[in-house]
Every structure is written in structure tokens, then in C-alpha cells.
C-alpha positions in Angstrom: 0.0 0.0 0.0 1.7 3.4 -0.7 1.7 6.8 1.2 -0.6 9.6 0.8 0.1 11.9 -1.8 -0.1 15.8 -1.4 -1.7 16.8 -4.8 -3.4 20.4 -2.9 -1.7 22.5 -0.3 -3.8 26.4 -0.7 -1.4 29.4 0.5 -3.8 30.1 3.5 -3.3 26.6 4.7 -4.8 23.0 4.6 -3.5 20.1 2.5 -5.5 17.7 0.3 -3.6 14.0 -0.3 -4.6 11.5 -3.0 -4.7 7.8 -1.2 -5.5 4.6 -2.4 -7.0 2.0 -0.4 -7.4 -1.5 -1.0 -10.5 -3.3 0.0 -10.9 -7.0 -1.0 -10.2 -7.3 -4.5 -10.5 -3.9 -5.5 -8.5 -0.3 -4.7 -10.5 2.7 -3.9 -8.9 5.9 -4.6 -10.0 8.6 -1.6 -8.9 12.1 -1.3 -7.6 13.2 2.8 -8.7 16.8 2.8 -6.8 18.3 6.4 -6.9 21.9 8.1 -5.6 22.4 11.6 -5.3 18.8 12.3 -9.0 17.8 11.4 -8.7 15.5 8.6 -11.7 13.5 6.4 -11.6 10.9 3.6 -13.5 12.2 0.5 -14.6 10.0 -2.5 -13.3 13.1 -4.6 -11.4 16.3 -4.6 -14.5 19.2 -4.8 -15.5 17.5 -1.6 -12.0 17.3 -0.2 -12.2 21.3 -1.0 -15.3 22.1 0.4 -14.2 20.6 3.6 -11.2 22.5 4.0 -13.2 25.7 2.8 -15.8 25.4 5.6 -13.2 24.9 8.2 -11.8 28.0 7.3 -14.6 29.6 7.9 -15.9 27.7 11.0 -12.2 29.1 12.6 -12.7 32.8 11.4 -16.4 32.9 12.8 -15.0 31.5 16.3 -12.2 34.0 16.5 -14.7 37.1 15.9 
């Protein structure tokens, strides 16, 4: 099985690896979208994204 591999890293933070995982028979390709330590698997990359968008946000709404 190989390592995750940063494909995204925005200048304002976050990072976005491409990771393949093998279940059974088959491999599943699944994106690790991370921001301040709070990382999720996505089946794709716009979700990966988003996730790291709305983080973003959630951490400039708490600091105000």
C-alpha cells in the first residue's frame, strides 16, 4: 500500500492527499482533505475542498 500523496496545499493553509486504499479485491482511490489537524476521507477532490473551505470559515467565525 503506498503513502498519501499531497496533490493540494492552498497558501492560506490545509493540504489535500490523494490515497489509495485496497478493500478486498479492488482499490479505492479517496482524497484526505486536512486543516488544523482535522482530517476526512473524500470520494473526490471538490469534496475534499469544500471541507477544507468550511473549516476556514468555522475558525474565522470563532475567533470574531
Amino acid at each position: 500500500m503506498a503513502l498519501p500523496e499531497l496533490i493540494y496545499a492552498p497558501i492560506d493553509g490545509g493540504t489535500i492527499h490523494r490515497y489509495e486504499i485496497i478493500g478486498g479485491k479492488r482499490k479505492f482511490l479517496r482524497f484526505i482533505g486536512c486543516y488544523l489537524g482535522q482530517c476526512n476521507f473524500h470520494k473526490n477532490i471538490d469534496d475534499a475542498i469544500d471541507y477544507i473551505k468550511n473549516l476556514k470559515e468555522s475558525q474565522k467565525i470563532q475567533k470574531t
